[in-house]
C-alpha positions in Angstrom: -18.5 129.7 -99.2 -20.8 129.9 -95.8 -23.0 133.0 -96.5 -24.8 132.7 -94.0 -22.3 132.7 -91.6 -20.7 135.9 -93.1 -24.2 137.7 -92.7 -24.7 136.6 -89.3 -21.1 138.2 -88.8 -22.0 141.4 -90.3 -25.3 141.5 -88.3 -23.4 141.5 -85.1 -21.0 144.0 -86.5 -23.8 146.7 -87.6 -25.8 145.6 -84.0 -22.0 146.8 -82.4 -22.0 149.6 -84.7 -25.7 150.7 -83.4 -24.4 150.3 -79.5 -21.2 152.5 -80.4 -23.3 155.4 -82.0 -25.0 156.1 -78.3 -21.8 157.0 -76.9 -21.6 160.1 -79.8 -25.3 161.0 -79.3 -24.8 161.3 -75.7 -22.3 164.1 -76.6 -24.5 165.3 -78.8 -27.3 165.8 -76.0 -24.4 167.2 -73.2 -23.8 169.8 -75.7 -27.4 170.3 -76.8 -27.4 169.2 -80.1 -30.4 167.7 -81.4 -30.2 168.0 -84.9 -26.9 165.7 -84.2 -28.1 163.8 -82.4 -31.2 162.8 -84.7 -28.7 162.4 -87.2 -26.9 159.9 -85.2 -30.2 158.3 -84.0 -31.3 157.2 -87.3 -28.2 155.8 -88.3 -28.1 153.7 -84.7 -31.9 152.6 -85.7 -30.8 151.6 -89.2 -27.7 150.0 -87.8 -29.9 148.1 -85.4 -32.7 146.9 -87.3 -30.5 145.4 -90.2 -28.5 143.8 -87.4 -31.0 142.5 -85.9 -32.5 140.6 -89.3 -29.2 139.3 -90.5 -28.8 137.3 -87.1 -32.1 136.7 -85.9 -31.4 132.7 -86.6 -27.5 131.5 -86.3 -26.6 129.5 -89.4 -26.4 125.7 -89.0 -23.2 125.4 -90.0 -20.7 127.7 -88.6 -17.3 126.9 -89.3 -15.3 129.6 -91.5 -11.7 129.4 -93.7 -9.4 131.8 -94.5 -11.1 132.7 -97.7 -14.9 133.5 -95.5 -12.5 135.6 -92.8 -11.0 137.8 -95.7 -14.3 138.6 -97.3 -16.7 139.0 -93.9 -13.4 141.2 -92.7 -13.6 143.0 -96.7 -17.3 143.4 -96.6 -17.6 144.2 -92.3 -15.6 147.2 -93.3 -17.6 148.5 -96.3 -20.7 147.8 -94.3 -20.1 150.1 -91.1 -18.7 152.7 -93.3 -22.1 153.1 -95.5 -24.0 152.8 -92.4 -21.5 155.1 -90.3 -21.6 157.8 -93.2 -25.4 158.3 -92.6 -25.2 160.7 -89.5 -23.2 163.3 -92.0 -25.6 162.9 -94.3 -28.5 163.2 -92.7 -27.4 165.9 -91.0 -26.8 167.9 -94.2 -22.8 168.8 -92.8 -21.8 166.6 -95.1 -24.7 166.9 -98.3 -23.1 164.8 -100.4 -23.1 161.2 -99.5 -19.6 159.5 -101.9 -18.0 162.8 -99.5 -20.1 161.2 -96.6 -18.3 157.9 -97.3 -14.9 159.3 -98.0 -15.1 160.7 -94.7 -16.1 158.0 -92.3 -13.7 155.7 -93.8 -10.9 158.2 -93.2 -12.3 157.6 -89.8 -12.6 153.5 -89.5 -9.1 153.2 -91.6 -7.3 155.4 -89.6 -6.0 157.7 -92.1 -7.4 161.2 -91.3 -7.7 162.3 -94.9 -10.9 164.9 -95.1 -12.9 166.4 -97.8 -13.5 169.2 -94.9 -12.1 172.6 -94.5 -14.0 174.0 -91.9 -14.2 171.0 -89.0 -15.5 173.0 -86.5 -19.0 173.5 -88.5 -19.8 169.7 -87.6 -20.4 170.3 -84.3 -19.3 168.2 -81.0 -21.4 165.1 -81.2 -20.1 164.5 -84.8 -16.7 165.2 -84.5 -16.5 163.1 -81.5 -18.4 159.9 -83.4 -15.3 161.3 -86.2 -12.4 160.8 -83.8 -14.3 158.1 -82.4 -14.1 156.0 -85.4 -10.5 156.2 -85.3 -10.6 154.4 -82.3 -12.7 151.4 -83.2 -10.9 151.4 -86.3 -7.5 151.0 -84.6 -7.5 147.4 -83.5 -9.9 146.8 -85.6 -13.9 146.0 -86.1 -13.8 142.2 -86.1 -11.2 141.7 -83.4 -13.9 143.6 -81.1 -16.7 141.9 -81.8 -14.4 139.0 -81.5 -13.9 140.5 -77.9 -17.6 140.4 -77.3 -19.0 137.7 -79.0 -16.7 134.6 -79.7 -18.2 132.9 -83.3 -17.0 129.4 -82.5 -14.4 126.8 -82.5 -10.7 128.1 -84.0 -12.0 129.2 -87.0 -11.4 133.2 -85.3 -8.3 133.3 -86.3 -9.2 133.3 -89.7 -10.7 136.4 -89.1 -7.3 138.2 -87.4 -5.4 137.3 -89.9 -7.6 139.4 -92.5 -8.0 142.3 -90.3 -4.6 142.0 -88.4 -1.9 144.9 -90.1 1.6 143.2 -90.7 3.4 140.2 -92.1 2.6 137.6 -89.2 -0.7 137.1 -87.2 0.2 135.1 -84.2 -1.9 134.0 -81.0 -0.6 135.7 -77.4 -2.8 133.2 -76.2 -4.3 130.1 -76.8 -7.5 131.4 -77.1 -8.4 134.0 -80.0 -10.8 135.5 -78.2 -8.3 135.5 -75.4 -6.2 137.0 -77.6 -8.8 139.7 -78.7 -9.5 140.3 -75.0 -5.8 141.3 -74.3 -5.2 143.7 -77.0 -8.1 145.7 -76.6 -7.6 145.1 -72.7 -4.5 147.5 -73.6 -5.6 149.6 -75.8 -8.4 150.7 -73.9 -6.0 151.0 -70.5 -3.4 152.9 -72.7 -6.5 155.3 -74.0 -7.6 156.2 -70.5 -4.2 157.1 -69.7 -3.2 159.3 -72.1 -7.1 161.5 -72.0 -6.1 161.8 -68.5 -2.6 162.8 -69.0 -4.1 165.4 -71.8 -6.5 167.0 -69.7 -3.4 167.3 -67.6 -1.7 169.2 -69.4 -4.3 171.4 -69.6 -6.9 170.3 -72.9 -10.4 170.5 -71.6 -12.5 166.7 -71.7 -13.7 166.8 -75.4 -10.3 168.2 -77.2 -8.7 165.3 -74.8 -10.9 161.9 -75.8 -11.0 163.2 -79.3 -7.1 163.6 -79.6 -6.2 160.3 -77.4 -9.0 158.4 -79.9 -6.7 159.7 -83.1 -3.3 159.1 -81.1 -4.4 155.8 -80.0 -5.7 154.7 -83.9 -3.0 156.6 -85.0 -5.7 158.7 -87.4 -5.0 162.5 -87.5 -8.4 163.9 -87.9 -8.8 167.1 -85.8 -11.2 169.0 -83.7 -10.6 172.4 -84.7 -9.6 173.9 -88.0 -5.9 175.0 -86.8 -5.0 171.1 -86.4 -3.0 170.9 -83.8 -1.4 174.4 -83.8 -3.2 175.9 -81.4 -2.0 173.5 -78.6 1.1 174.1 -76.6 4.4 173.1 -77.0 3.7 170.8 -73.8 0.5 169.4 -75.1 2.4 168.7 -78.9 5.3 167.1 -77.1 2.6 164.8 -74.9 1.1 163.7 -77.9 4.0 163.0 -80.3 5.0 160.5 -77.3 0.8 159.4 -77.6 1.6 158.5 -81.1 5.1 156.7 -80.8 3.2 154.3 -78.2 0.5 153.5 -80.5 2.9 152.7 -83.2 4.9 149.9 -81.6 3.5 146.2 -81.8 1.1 145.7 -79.0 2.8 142.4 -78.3 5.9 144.4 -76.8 3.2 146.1 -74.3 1.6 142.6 -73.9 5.3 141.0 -73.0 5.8 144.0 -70.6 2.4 142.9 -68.6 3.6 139.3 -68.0 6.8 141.0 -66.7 8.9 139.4 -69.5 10.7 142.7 -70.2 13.9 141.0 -71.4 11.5 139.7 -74.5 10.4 143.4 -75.1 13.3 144.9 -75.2 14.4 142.8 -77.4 12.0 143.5 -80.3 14.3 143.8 -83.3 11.1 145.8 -85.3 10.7 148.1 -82.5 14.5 149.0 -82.2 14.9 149.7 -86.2 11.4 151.8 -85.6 13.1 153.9 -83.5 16.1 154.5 -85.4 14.2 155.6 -87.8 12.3 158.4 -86.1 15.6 159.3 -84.2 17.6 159.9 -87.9 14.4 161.6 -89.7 13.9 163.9 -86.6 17.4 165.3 -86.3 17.7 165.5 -90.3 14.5 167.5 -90.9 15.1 169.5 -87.7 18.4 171.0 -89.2 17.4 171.4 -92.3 14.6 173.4 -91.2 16.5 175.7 -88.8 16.3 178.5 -90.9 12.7 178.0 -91.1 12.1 177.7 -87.4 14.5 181.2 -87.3 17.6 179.4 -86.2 15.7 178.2 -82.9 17.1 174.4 -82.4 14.9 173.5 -79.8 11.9 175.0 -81.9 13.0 173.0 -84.8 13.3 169.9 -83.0 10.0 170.1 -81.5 8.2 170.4 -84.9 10.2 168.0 -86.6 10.1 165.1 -83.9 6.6 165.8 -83.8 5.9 165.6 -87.8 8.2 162.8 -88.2 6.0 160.8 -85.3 3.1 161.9 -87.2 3.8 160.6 -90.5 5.7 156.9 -89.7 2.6 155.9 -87.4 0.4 157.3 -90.4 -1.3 159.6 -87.7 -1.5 163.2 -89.8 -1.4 165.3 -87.2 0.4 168.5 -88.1 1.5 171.3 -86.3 3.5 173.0 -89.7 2.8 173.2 -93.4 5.3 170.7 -93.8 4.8 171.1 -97.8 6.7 174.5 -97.7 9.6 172.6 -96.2 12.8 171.5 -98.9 13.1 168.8 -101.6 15.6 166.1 -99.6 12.6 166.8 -96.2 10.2 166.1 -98.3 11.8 162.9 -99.7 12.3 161.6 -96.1 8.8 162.4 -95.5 8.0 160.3 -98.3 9.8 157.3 -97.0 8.2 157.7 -93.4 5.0 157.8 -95.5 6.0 154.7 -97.0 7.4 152.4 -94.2 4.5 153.0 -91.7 4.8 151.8 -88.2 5.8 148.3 -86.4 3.5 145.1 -87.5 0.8 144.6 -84.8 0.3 148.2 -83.8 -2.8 150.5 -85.0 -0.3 152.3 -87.7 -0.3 151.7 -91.4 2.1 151.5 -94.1 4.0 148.8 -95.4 5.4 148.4 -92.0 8.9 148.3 -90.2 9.3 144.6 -90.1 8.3 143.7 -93.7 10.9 146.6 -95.1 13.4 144.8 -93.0 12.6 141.2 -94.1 13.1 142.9 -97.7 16.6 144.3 -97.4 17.4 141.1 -95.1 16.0 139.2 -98.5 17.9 141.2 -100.8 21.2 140.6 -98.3 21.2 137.4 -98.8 20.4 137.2 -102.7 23.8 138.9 -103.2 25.4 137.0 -100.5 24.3 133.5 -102.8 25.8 135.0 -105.8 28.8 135.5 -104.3 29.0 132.6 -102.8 26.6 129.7 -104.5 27.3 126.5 -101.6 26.3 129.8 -98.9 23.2 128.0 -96.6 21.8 131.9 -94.9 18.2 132.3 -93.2 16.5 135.1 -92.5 16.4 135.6 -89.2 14.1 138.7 -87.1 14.4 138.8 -83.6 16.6 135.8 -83.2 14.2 133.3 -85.2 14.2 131.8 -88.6 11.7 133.6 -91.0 9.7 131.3 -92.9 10.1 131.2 -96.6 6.0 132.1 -97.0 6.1 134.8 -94.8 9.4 136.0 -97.4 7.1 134.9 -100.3 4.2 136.8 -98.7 5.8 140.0 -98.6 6.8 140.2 -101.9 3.7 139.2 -103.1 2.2 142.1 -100.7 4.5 144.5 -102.5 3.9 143.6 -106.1 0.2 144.2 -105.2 0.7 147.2 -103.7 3.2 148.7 -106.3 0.2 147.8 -109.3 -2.2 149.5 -106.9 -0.6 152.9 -106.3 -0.2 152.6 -110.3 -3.2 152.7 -110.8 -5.2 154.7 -108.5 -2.3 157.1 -109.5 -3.6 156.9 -113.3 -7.5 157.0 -112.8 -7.3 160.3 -110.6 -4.7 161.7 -113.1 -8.0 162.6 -115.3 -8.4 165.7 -112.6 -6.0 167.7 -113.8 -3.4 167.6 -111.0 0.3 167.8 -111.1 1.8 165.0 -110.1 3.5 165.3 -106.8 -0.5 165.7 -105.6 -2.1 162.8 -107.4 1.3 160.8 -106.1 1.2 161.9 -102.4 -3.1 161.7 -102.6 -2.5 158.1 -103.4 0.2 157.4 -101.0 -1.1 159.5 -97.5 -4.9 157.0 -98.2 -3.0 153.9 -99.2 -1.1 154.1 -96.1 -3.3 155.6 -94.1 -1.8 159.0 -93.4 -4.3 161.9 -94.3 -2.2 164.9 -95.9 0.1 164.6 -98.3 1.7 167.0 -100.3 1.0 169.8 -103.1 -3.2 170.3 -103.4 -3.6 167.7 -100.5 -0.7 169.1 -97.5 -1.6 169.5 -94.2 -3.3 173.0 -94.6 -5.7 171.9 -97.7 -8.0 168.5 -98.4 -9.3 166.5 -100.8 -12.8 168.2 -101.7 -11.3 169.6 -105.3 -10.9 165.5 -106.5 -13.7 164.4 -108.9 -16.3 161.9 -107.3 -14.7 158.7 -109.5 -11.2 160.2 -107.5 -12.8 160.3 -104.0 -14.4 156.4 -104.7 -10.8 155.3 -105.6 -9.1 157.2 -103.0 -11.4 155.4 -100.6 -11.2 152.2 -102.0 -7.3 153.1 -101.4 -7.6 153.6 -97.2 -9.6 150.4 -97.1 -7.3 148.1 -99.0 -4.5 149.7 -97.1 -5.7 149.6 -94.0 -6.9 145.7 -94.8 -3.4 145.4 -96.1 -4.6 144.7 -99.5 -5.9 140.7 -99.7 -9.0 140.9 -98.2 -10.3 144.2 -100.6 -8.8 142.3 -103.9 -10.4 138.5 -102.9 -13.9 140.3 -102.9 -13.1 140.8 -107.5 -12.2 137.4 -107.4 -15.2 135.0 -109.1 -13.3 131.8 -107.9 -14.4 133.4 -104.1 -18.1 133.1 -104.3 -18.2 129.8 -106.5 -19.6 126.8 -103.7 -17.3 124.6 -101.7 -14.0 125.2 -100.2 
């Protein structure tokens, strides 16, 4: 294990950290905040300082395996989150600091779960470092600061394959920090567009960076205490469309730049994505028609948009969709569950491994019917290796035992079940409301402070897609050697 080389990487991620806190406490200033923007200012200066020691001399040795990426990935994370909590905290908006935390990593993971109920109170420097953090928490910490600062030789990939969401981590070019260079190159392009297009359609400056940031990281955490209510019909439709984008591998957008549209259109994961939002929407929408007071276009609106909420794991809500019937609900679940396409800023277990499972499971039964039967698994034309199979059932035993037992240590709260089982599911896969105690009009404030630890523990092990969170309990990690 190279410790030193995993805290000269997390000094260069709180030193990033430090430099991304200016852009919220020059909001803070526009809007004549100074309280905020003290608040912010220390946590920059901590940030900075502790940055600044941890890589003042470069280790002599600076190669890294797979088992340093997962735990500098595990412990970046857990890092910027303590540090980013601070400006809350000090701040007093947020007094108590595990509520700090649980906050800030709602942020970083994407998931848009809040402990809040009155948003607005925070002010417009700190709810624009809380959308912000969506954003940086998108792509993802390391593959930034792999953007910036290239750590040496091809040991980076190690690194995107911890932080990388989905089944398969694969170079776009030779280069990781090529590689790194091209997604956020898109992400940032696709960003600009879409605050541009919101002030458009008629959101002022702030309500549009602060919405694209949670479109773009497909978070959900909103600016005023409505949600998303209070914009129009036009604006809701713009985003839902926002969020779809955001939840489609970035490697079809990265095809589509080198003109090889043919190979994008193509995407097998981003077809069955689709297919899935298309059958969801029209379901809900007619079983809600009576609800929407037999207006079809009304109803489809709302359900498109809810249904593009919940499979890129954004949370944005425009209804209480809790009040809606048992077989919506159960759909909800599912799009809870299956996330968005591998290689996109969604959570969830993701399109592509659900379809590897059933494409498993396929050929199972085909063997058993026929025993001499030679069948691969093939996704978008190509063989599927039998360890990326292996992988994702591994992934899904681990992530079963989890949700089993978050489930049972926030039981002790005195919740019915349907909460404690949606609470676990909207932070393991990175969604923000669930249902019961935790829909989209209430939050997570009444959970015990053991509960709120777990839940968070939850959005980072999900948004990590689970291996890097559990290596960290492992003894064999930190024992010497390779």
């Amino acid at each position: 294990m190279n410790i030193n080389m995993i805290v000269y990487v997390l000094g260069w991620v709180l030193q990033l950290e430090a430099a991304l806190l200016l852009l919220p406490m020059v909001c803070a200033l526009i809007y004549k905040e100074i309280w905020a923007f003290h608040a912010l200012g220390v946590a920059a200066i901590i940030a900075f300082l502790i940055g600044t020691l941890a890589t003042l001399r470069k280790p002599k040795r600076t190669s890294y395996y797979i088992r340093e990426g997962f735990v500098v990935c595990a412990l970046s994370w857990m890092v910027m989150s303590l540090i980013g909590a601070l400006p809350f905290y000090i701040s007093k908006t947020i007094p108590h600091y595990i509520d700090a935390v649980f906050e800030i990593v709602s942020g970083f993971t994407t998931t848009g779960a809040s402990i809040l109920s009155d948003v607005e109170h925070l002010g417009k420097g700190l709810l624009f470092w809380r959308s912000f953090s969506h954003w940086v928490g998108g792509m993802g910490v390391l593959v930034l600061v792999l953007t910036i600062l290239p750590l040496g030789g091809g040991y980076n990939m190690m690194i995107m394959k911890a932080e990388s969401p989905g089944p398969d981590v694969s170079k776009m070019v030779p280069r990781v920090a090529d590689t790194a260079k091209a997604l956020y190159k898109i992400y940032f392009l696709l960003t600009l567009a879409w605050v541009i297009i919101f002030m458009l359609s008629g959101m002022s400056l702030f309500d549009s960076l602060c919405i694209a940031f949670g479109s773009a990281g497909t978070g959900g955490f909103a600016v005023r205490n409505s949600g998303m209510a209070d914009y129009s019909m036009f604006s809701q439709f713009l985003i839902t469309i926002a969020m779809l984008m955001f939840g489609v591998n970035f490697n079809v957008y990265y095809l589509c730049e080198k003109r090889k549209f043919k190979d994008a259109l193509g995407c097998e994961e981003a077809r069955m994505y689709l297919i899935f939002v298309l059958s969801a929407t029209l379901f809900i929408a007619f079983n809600i028609l009576k609800l929407c007071g037999g207006d079809l276009i009304y109803s489809l609106h709302h359900s498109f948009f809810t249904v593009s909420s919940l499979i890129t794991t954004t949370g944005f809500s425009t209804l209480d969709f809790d009040t809606w019937s048992q077989p919506c609900q159960m759909i909800i679940l599912f799009l809870m569950f299956s996330g968005a396409c591998a290689g996109s800023t969604g959570g969830g277990i993701k399109v592509s491994r659900i379809m590897i499972l059933f494409k498993e499971i396929g050929k199972e039964l085909l063997v058993l019917i026929h025993p001499e039967a030679v069948k691969h698994i093939r996704m978008e034309g190509k063989k599927v290796d039998k360890s990326v199979v292996a992988s994702v059932n591994s992934y899904l035993v681990m992530y079963v035992l989890i949700i089993l037992v978050s489930i049972f240590i926030i039981s002790f709260d005195g919740f019915d079940f349907v909460t404690n089982f949606s609470a676990v599911a909207a932070t393991f896969n990175n969604i923000g409301p669930g249902l019961g105690a935790v829909g989209p009009v209430r939050n997570y404030a009444e959970y015990s402070d053991l509960s709120k630890i777990v839940l968070t523990i939850d959005m980072l092990a999900g948004r990590l897609e689970i291996l890097p969170m559990m290596i960290l309990f492992l003894p064999r990690t930190w024992r010497k050697g390779n």
